[in-house]
C-alpha positions in Angstrom: -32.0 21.3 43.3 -34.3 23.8 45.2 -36.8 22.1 44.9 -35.3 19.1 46.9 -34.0 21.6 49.2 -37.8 22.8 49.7 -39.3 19.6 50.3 -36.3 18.3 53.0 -37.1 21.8 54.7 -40.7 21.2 54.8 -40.0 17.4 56.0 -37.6 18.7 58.2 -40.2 21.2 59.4 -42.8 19.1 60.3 -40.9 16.2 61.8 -39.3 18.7 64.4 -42.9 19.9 64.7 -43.9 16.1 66.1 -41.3 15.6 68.1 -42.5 19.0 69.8 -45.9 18.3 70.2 -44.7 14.1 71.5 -42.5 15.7 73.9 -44.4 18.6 75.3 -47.1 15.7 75.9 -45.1 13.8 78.1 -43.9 16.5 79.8 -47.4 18.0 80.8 -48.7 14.3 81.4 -45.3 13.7 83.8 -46.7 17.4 85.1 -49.9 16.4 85.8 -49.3 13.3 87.6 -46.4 15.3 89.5 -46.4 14.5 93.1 -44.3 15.1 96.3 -42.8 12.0 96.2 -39.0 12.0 94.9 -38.7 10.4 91.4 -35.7 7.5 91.4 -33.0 7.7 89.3 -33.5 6.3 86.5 -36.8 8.2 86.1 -35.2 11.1 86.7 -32.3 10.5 84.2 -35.3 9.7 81.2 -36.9 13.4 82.2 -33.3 15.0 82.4 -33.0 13.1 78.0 -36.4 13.7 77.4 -36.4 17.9 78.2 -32.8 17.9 76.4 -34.4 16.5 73.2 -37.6 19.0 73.7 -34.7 21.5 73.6 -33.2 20.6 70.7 -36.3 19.9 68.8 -37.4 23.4 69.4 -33.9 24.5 68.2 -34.1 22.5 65.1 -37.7 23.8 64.5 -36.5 27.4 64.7 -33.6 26.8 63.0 -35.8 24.9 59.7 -38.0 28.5 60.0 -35.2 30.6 59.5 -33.6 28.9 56.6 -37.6 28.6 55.1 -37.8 31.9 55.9 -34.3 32.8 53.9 -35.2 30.1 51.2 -39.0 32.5 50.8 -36.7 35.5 50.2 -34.9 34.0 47.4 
């Protein structure tokens, strides 16, 4: 059982770690093509998901380090 508890952590791990590094990429690429005009809508709505999910990605990535972290002390 801990050993399928240490690979779904690890898998866990480094799926929330792509989603981070996907996300943080569109954000710098919508960042460096930022300009003064205002975004429409819908644009706007997919940057307002998109930063939600980078939020919750990093949550779930820290959240995967404590329990490794708790799992290491065991």
């Amino acid at each position: 059982m801990a050993q399928l508890i240490n690979r779904l952590e690890s898998e866990l791990t480094v799926l929330s770690s792509a989603a981070i590094h996907a996300l943080t990429s569109v954000q710098q690429a919508v960042d460096a093509t930022d300009t003064a005009e205002p975004r429409d809508e819908s644009t706007q709505r997919w940057l307002t998901v998109a930063a939600e999910a980078l939020d919750l990605a990093i949550v779930a990535h820290q959240a995967m380090q404590r329990v490794a972290a708790v799992q290491e002390e065991r």
